[in-house]
N, CA, C and O atoms as CSV, one atom per row, in Angstrom:
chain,resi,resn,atom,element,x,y,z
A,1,UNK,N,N,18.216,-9.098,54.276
A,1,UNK,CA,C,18.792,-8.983,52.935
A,1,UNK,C,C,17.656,-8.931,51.912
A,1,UNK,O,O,16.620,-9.541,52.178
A,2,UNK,N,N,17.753,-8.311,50.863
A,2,UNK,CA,C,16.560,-8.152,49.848
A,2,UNK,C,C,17.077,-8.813,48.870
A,2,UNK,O,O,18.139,-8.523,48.319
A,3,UNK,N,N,16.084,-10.093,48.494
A,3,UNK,CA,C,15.728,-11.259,48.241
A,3,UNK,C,C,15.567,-10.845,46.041
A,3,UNK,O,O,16.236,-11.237,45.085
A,4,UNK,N,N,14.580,-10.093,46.139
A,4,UNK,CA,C,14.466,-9.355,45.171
A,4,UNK,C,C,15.350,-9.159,43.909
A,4,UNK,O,O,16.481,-8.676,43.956
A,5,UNK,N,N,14.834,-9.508,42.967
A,5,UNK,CA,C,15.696,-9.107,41.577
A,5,UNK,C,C,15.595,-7.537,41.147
A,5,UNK,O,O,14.639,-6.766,41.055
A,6,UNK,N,N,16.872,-7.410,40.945
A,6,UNK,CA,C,16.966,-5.780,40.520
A,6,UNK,C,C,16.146,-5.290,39.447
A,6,UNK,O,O,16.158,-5.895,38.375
A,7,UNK,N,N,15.632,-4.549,39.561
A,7,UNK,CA,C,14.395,-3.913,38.266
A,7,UNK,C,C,15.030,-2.992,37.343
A,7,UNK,O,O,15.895,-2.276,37.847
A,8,UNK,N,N,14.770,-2.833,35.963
A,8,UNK,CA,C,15.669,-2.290,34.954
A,8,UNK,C,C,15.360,-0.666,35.215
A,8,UNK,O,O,14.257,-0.134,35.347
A,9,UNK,N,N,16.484,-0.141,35.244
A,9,UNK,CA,C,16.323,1.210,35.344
A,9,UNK,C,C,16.093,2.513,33.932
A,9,UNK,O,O,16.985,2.807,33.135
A,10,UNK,N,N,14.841,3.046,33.942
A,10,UNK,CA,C,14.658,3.155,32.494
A,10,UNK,C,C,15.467,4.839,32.448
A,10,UNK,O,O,15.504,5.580,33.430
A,11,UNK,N,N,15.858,5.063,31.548
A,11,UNK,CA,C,16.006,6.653,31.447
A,11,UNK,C,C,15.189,7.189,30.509
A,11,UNK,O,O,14.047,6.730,30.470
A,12,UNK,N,N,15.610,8.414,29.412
A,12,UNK,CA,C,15.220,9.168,28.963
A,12,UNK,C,C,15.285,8.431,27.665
A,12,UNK,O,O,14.437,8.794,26.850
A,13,UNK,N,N,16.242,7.306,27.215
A,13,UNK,CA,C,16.194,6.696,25.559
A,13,UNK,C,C,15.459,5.873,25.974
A,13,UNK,O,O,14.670,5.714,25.044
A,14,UNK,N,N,15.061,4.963,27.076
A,14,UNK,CA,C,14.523,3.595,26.701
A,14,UNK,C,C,13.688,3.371,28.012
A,14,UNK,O,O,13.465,2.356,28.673
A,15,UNK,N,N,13.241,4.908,28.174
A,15,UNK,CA,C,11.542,4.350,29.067
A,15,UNK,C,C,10.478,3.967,27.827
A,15,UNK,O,O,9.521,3.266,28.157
A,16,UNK,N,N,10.574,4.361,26.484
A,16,UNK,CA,C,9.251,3.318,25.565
A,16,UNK,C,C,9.194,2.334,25.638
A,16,UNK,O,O,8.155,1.679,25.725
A,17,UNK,N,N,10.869,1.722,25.621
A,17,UNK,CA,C,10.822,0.535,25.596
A,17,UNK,C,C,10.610,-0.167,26.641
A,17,UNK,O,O,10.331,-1.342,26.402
A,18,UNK,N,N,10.654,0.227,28.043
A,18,UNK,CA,C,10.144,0.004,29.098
A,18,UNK,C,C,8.726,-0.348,29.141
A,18,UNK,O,O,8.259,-1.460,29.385
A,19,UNK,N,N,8.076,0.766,28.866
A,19,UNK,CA,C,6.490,1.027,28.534
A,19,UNK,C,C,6.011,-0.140,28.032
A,19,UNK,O,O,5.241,-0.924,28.587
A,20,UNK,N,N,6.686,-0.246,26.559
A,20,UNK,CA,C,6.144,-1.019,25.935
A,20,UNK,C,C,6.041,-2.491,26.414
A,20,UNK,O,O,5.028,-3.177,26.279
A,21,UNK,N,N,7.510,-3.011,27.142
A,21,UNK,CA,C,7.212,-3.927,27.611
A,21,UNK,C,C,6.235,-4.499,28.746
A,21,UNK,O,O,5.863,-5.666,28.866
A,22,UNK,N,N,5.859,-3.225,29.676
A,22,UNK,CA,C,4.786,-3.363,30.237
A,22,UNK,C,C,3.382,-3.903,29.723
A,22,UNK,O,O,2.473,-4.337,30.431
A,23,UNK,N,N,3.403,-3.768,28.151
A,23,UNK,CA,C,1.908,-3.961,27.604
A,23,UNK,C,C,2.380,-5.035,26.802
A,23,UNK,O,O,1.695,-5.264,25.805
A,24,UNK,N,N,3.521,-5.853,27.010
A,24,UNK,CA,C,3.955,-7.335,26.494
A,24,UNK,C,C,4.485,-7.288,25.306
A,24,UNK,O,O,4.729,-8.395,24.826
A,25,UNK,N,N,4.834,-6.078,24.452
A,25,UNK,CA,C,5.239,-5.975,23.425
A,25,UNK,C,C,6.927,-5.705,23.290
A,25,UNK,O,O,7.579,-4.789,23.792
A,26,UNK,N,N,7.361,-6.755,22.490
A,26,UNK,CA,C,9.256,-5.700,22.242
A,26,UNK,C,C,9.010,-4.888,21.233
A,26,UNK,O,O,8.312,-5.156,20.255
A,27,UNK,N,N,9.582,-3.878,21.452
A,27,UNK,CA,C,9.687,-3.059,20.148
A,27,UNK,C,C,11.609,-2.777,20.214
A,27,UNK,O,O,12.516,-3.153,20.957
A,28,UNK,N,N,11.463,-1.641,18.590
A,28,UNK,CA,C,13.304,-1.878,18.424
A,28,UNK,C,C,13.461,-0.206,17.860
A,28,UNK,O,O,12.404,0.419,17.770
A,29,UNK,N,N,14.250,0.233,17.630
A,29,UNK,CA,C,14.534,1.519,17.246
A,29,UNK,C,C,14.754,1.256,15.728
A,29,UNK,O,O,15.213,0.188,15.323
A,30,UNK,N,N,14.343,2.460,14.771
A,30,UNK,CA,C,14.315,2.206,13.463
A,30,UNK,C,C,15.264,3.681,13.097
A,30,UNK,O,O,15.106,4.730,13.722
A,31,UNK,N,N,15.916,3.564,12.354
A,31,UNK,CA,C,16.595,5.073,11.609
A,31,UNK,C,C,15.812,5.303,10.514
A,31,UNK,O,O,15.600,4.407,9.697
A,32,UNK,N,N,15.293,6.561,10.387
A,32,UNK,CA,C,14.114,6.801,9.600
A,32,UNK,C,C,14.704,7.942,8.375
A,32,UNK,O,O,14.074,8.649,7.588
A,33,UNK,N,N,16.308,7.760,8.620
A,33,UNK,CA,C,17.034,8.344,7.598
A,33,UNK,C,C,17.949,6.854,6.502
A,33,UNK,O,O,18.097,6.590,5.309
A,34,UNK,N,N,18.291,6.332,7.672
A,34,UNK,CA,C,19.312,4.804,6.816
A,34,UNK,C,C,18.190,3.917,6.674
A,34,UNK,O,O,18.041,3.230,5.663
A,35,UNK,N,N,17.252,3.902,7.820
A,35,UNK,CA,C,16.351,2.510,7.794
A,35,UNK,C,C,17.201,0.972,8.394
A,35,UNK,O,O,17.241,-0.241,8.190
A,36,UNK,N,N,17.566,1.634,8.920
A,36,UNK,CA,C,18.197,0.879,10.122
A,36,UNK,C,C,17.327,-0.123,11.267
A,36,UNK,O,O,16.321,0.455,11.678
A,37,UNK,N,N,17.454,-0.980,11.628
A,37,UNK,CA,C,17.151,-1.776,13.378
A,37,UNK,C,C,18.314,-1.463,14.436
A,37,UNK,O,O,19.480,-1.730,14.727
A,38,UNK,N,N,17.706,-1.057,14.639
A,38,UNK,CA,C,19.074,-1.301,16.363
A,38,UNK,C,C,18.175,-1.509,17.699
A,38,UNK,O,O,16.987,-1.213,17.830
A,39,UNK,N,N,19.177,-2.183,18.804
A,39,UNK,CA,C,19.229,-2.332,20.062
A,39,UNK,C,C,20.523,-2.076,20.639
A,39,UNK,O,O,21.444,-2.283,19.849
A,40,UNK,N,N,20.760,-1.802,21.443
A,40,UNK,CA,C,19.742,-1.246,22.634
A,40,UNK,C,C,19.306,0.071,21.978
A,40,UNK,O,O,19.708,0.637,20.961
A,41,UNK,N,N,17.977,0.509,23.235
A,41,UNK,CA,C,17.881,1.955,22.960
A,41,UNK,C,C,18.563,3.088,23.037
A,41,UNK,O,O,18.815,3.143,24.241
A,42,UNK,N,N,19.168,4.308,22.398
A,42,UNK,CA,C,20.086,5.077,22.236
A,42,UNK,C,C,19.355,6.311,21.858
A,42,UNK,O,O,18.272,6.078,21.321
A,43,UNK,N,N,19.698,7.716,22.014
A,43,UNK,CA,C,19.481,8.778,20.983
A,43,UNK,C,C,19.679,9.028,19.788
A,43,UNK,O,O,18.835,9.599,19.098
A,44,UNK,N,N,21.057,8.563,19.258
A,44,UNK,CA,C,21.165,8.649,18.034
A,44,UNK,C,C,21.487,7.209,17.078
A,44,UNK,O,O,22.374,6.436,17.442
A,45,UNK,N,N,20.833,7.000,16.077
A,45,UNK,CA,C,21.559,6.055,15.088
A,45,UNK,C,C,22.961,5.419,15.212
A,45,UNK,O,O,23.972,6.087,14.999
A,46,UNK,N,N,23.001,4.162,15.549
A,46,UNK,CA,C,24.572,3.865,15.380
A,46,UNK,C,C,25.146,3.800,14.207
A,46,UNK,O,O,26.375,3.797,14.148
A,47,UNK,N,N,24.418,3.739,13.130
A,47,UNK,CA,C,24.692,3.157,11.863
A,47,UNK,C,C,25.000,4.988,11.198
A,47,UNK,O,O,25.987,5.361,10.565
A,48,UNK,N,N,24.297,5.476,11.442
A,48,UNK,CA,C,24.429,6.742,10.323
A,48,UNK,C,C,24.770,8.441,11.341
A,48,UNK,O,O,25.372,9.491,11.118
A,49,UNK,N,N,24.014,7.886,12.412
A,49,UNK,CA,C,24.079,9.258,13.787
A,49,UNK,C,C,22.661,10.160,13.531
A,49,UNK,O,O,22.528,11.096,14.319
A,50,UNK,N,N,22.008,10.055,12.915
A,50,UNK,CA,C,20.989,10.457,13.059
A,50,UNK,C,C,20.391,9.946,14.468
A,50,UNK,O,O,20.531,9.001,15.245
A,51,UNK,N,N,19.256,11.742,14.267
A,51,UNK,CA,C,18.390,11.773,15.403
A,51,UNK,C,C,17.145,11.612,15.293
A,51,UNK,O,O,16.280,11.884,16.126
A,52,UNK,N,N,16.967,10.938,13.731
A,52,UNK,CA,C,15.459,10.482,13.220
A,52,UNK,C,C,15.380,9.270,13.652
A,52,UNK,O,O,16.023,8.391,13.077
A,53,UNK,N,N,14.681,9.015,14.608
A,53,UNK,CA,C,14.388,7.603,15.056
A,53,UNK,C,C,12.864,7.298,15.647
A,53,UNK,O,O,12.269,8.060,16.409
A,54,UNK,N,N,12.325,5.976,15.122
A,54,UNK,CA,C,11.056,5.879,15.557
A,54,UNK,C,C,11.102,4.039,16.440
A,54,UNK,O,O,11.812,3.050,16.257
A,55,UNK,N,N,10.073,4.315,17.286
A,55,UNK,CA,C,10.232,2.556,17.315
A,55,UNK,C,C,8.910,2.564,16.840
A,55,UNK,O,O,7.962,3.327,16.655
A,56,UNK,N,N,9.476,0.618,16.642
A,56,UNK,CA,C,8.643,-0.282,15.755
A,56,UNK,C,C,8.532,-1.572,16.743
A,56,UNK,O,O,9.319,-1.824,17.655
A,57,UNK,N,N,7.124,-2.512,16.283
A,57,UNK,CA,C,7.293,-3.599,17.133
A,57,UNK,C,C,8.290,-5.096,16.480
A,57,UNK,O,O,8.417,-5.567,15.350
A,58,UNK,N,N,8.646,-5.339,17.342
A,58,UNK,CA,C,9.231,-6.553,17.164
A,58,UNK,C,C,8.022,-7.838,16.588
A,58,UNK,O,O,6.804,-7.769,16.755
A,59,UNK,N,N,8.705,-8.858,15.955
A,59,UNK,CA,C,8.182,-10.286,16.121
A,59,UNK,C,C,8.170,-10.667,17.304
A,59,UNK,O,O,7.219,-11.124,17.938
A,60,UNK,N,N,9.377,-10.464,17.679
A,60,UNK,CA,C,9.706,-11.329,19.368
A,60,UNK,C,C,9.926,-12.803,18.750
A,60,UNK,O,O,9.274,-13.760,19.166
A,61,UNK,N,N,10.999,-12.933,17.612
A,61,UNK,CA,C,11.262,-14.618,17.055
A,61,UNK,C,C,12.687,-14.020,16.833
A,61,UNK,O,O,12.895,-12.991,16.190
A,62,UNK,N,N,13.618,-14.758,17.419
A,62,UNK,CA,C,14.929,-14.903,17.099
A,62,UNK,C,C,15.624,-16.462,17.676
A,62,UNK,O,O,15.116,-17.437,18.230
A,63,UNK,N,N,17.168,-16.098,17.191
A,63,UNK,CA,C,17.814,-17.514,17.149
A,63,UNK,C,C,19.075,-17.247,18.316
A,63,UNK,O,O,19.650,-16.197,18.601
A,64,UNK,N,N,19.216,-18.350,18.749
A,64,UNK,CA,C,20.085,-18.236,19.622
A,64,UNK,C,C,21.623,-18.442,19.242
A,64,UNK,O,O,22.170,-19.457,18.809
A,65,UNK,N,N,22.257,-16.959,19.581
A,65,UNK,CA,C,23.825,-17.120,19.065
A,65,UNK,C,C,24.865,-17.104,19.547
A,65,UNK,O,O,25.884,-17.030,18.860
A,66,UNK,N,N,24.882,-17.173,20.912
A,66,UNK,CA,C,25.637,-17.659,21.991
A,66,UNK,C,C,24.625,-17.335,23.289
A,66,UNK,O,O,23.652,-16.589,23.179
A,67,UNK,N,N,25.040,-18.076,24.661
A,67,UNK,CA,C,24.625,-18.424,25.928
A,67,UNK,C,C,26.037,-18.769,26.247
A,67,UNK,O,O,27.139,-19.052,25.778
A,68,UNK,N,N,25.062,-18.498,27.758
A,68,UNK,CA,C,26.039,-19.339,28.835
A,68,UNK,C,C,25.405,-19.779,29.793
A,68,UNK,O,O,24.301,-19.234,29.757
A,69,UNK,N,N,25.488,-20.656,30.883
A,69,UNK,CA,C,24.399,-21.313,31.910
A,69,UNK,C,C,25.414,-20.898,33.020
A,69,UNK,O,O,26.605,-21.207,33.050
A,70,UNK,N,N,24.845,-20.269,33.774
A,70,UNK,CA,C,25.359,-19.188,34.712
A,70,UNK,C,C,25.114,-20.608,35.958
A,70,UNK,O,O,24.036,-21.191,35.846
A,71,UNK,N,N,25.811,-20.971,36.760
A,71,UNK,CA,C,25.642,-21.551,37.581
A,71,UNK,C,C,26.018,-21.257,38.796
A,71,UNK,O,O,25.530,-22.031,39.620
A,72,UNK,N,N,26.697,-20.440,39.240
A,72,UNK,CA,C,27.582,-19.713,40.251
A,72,UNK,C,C,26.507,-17.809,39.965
A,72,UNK,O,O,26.412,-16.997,39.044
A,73,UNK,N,N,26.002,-17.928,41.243
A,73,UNK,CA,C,24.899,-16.734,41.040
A,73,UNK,C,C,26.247,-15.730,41.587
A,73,UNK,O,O,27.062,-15.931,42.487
A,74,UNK,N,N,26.053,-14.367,40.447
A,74,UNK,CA,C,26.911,-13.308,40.729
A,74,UNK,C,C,27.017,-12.455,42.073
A,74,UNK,O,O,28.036,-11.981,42.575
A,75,UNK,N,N,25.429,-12.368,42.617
A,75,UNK,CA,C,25.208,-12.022,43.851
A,75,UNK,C,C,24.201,-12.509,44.454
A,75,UNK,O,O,23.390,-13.221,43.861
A,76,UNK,N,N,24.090,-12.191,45.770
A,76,UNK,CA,C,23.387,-13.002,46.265
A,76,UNK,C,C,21.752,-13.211,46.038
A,76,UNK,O,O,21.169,-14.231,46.404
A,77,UNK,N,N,21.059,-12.014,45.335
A,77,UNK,CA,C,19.664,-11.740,45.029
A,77,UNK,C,C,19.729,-12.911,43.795
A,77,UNK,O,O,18.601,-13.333,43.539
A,78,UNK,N,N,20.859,-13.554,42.939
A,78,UNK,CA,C,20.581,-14.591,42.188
A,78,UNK,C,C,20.725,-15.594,42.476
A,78,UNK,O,O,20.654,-16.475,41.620
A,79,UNK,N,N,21.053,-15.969,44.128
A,79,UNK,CA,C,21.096,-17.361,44.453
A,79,UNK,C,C,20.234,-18.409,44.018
A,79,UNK,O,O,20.543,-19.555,43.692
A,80,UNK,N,N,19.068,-17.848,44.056
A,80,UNK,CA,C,17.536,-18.683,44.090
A,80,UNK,C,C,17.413,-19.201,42.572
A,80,UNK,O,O,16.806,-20.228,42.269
A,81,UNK,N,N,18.140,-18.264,41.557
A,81,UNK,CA,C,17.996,-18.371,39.850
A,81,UNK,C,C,18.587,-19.764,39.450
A,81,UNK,O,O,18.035,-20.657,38.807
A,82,UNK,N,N,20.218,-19.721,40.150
A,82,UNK,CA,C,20.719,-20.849,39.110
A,82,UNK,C,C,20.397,-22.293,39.437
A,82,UNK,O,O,20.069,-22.882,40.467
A,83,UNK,N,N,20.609,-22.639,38.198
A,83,UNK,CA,C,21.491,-22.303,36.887
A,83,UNK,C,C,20.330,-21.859,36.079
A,83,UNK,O,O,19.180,-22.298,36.053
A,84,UNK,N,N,21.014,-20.672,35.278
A,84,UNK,CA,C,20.160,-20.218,34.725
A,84,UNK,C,C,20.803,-19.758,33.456
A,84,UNK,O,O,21.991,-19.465,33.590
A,85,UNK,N,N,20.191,-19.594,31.991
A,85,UNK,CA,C,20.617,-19.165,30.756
A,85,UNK,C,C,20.499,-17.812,30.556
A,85,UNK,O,O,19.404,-17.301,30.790
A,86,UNK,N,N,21.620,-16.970,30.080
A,86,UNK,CA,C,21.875,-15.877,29.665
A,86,UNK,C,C,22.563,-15.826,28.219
A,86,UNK,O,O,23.717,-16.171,27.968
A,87,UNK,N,N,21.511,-15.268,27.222
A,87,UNK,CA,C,22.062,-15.118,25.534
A,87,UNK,C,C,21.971,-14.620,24.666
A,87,UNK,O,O,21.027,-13.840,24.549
A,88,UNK,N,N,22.677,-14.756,23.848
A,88,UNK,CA,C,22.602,-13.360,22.821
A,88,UNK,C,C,21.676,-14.012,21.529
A,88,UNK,O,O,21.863,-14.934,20.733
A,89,UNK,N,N,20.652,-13.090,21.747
A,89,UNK,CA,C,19.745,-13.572,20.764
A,89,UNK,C,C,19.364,-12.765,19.303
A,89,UNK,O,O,18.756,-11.723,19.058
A,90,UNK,N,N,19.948,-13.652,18.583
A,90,UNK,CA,C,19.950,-12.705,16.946
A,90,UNK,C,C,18.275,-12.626,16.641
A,90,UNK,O,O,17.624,-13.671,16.659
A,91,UNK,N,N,17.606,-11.287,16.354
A,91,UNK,CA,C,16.337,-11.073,16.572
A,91,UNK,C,C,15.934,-11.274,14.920
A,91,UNK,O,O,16.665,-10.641,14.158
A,92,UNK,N,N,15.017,-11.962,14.382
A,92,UNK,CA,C,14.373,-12.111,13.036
A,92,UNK,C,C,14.570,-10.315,12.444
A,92,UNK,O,O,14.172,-10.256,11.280
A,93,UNK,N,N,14.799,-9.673,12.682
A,93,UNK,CA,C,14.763,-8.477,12.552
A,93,UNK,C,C,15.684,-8.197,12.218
A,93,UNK,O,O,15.666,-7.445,11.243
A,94,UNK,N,N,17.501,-8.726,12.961
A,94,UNK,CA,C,18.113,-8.282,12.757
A,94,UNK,C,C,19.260,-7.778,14.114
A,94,UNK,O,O,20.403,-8.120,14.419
A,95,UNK,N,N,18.411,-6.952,14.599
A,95,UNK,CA,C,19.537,-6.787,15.789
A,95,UNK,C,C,19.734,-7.990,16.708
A,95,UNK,O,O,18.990,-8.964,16.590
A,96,UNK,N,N,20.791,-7.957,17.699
A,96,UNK,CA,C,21.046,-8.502,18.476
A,96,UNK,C,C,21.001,-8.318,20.001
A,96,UNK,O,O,21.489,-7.277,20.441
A,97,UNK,N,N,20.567,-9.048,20.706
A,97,UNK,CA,C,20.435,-8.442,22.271
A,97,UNK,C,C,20.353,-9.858,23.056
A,97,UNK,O,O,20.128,-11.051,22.847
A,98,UNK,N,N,20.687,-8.932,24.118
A,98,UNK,CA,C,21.142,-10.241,25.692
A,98,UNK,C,C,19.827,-10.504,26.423
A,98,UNK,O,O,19.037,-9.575,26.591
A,99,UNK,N,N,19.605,-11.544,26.795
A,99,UNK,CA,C,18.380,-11.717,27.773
A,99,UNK,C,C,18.423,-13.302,27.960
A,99,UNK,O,O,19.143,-14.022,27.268
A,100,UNK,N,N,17.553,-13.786,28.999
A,100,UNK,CA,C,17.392,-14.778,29.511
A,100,UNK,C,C,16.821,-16.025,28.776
A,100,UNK,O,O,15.842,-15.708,28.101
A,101,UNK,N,N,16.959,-16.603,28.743
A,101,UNK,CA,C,16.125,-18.182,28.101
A,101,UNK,C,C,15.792,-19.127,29.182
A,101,UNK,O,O,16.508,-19.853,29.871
A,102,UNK,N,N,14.328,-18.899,29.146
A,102,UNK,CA,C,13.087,-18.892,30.548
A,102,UNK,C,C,12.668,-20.722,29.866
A,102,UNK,O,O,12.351,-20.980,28.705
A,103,UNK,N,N,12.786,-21.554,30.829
A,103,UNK,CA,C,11.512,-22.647,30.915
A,103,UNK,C,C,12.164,-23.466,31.334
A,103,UNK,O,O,13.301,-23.356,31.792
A,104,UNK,N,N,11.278,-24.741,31.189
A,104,UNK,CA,C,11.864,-26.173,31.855
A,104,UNK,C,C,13.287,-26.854,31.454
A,104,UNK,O,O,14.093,-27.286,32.278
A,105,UNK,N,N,13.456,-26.872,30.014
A,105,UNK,CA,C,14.316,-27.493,29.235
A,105,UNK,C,C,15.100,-26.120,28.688
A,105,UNK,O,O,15.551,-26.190,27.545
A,106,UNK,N,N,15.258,-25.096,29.302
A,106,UNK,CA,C,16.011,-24.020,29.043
A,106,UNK,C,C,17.690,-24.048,29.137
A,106,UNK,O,O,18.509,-23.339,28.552
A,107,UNK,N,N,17.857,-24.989,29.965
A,107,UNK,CA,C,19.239,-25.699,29.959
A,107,UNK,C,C,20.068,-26.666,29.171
A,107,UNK,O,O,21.227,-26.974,29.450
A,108,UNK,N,N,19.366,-27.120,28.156
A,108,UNK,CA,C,19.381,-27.866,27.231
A,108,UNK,C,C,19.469,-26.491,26.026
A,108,UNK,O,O,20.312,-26.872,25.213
A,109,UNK,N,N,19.104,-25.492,25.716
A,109,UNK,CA,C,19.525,-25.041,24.804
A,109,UNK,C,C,21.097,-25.181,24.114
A,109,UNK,O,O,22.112,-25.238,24.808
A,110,UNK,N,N,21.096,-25.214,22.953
A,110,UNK,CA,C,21.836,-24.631,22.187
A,110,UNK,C,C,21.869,-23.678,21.091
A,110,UNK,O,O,20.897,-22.955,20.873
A,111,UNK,N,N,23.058,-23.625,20.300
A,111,UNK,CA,C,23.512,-22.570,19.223
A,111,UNK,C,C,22.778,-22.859,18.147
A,111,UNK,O,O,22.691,-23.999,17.692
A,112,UNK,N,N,22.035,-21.562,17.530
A,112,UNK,CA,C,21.183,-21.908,16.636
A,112,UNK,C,C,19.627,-22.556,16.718
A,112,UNK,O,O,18.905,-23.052,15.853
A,113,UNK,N,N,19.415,-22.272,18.448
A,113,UNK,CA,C,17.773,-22.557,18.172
A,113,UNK,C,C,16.988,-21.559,18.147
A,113,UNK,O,O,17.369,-20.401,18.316
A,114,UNK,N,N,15.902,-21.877,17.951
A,114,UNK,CA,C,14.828,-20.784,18.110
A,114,UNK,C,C,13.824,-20.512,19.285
A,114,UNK,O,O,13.141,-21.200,20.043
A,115,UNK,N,N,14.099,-18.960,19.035
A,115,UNK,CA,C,13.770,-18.614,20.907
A,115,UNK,C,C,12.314,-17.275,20.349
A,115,UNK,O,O,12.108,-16.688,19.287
A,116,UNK,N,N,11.706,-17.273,21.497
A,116,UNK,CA,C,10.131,-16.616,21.432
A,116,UNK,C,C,10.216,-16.122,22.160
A,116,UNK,O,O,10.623,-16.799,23.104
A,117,UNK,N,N,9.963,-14.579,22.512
A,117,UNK,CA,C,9.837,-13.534,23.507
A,117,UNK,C,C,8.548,-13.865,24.315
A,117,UNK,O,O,7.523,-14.334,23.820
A,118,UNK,N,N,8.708,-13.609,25.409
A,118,UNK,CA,C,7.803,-13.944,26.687
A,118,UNK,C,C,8.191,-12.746,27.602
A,118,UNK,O,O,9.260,-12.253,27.241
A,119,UNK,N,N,7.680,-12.185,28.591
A,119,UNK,CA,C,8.153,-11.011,29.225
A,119,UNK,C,C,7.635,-11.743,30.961
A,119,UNK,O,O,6.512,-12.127,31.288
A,120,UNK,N,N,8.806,-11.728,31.728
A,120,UNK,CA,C,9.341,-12.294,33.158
A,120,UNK,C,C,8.988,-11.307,34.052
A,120,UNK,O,O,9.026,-10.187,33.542
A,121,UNK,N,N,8.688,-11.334,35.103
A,121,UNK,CA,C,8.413,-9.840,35.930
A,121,UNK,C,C,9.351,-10.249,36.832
A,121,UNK,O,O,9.675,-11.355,37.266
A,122,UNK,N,N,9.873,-8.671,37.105
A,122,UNK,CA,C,10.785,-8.253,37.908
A,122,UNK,C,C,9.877,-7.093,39.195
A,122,UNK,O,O,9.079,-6.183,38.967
A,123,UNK,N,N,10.287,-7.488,40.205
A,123,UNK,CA,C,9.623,-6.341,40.930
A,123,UNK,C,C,7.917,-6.576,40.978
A,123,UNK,O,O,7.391,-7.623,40.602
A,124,UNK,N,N,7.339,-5.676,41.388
A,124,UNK,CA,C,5.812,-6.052,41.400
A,124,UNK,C,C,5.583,-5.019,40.324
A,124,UNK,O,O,4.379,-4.799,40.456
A,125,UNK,N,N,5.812,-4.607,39.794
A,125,UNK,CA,C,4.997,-4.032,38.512
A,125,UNK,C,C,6.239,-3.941,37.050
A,125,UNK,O,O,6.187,-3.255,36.029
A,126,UNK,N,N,6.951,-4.630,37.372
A,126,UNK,CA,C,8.012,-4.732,35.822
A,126,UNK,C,C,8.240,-5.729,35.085
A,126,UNK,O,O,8.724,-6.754,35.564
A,127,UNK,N,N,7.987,-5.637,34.011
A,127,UNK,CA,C,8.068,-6.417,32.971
A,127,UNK,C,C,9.377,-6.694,32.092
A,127,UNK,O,O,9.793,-5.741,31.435
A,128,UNK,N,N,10.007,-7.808,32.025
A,128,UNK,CA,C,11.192,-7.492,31.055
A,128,UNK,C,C,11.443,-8.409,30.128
A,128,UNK,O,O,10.917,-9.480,30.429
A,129,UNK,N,N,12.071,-8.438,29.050
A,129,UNK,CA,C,11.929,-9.356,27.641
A,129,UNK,C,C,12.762,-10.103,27.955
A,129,UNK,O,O,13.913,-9.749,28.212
A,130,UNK,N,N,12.148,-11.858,28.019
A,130,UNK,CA,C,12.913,-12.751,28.375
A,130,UNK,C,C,12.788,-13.877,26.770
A,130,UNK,O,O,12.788,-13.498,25.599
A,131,UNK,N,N,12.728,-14.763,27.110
A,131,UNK,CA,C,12.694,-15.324,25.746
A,131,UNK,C,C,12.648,-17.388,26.365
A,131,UNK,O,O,13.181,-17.895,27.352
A,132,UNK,N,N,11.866,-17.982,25.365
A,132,UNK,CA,C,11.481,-19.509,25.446
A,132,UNK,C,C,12.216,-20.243,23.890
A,132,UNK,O,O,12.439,-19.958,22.714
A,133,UNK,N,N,12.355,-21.243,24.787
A,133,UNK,CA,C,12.490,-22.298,23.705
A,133,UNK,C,C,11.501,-22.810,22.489
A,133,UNK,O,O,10.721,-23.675,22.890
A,134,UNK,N,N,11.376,-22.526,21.304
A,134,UNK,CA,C,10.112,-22.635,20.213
A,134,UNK,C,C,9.531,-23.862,20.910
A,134,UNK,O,O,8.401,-23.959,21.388
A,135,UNK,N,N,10.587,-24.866,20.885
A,135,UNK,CA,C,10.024,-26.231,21.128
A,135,UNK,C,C,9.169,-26.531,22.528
A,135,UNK,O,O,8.434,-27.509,22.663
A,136,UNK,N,N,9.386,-25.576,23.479
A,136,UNK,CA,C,8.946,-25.602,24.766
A,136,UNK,C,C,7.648,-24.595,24.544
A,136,UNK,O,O,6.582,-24.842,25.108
A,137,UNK,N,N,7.800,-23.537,23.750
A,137,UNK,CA,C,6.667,-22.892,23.546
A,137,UNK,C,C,5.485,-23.499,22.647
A,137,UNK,O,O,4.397,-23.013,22.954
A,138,UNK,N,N,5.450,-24.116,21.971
A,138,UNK,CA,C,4.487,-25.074,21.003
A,138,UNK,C,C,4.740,-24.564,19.789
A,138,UNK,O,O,3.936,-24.737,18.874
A,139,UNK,N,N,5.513,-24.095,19.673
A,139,UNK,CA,C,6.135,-23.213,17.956
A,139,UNK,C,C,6.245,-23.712,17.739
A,139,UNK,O,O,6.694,-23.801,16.597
């Protein structure tokens, strides 16, 4: 059985953001007609539909606006994980996006803290945006 966590599959909108996370950076999509943030990566603007879009880098500082502590692994490649935090993290920026909340006292989170991008490897060469507790990070 392969033990292994599934690696994010990039396409044609969001191999930069792939990329980028390889070199430890989040970045976010900008509408360079509304001036917009969005996540996820997409072709066009959600806000206006434009196809003027550039990315930009993130802070990598947002707040936590819901979780859940997954304790019952969905399949079997997550047996080894739980319990583990999965949450929606409102980004200083603005958008919102799902990802993990990585560390010791990561189970102890709640609503409304502050979380710091860190990037988790998946696979032997993938990188993906996970996120720490300020207080666990020395923030």
């Amino acid at each position: 059985m392969n033990t292994e966590l599934p690696e994010p599959v990039a396409n044609g909108d969001s191999r930069p953001y792939w990329d980028a996370a390889q070199e430890g950076r989040l970045v976010l999509r900008r509408c360079k007609d509304c001036g917009e943030l969005h996540f996820m990566p997409r072709y066009l603007c959600p806000f206006c539909w434009s196809e003027q879009l550039e990315w930009v880098d993130s802070k990598g500082r947002g707040t936590v606006h819901s979780f859940s502590i997954i304790r019952r692994a969905p399949s079997p490649v997550f047996a080894q994980q739980v319990p583990y935090v999965t949450a929606l993290i409102d980004l200083d920026e603005g958008p919102r996006m799902v990802a993990n909340v990585l560390g010791e006292n990561s189970l102890s989170v709640s609503i409304g803290d502050r979380v710091s991008v860190t990037f988790g490897s998946r696979g032997d060469d993938t990188l993906i945006p996970q996120f720490t507790l300020d207080d666990e990070a020395g923030t």
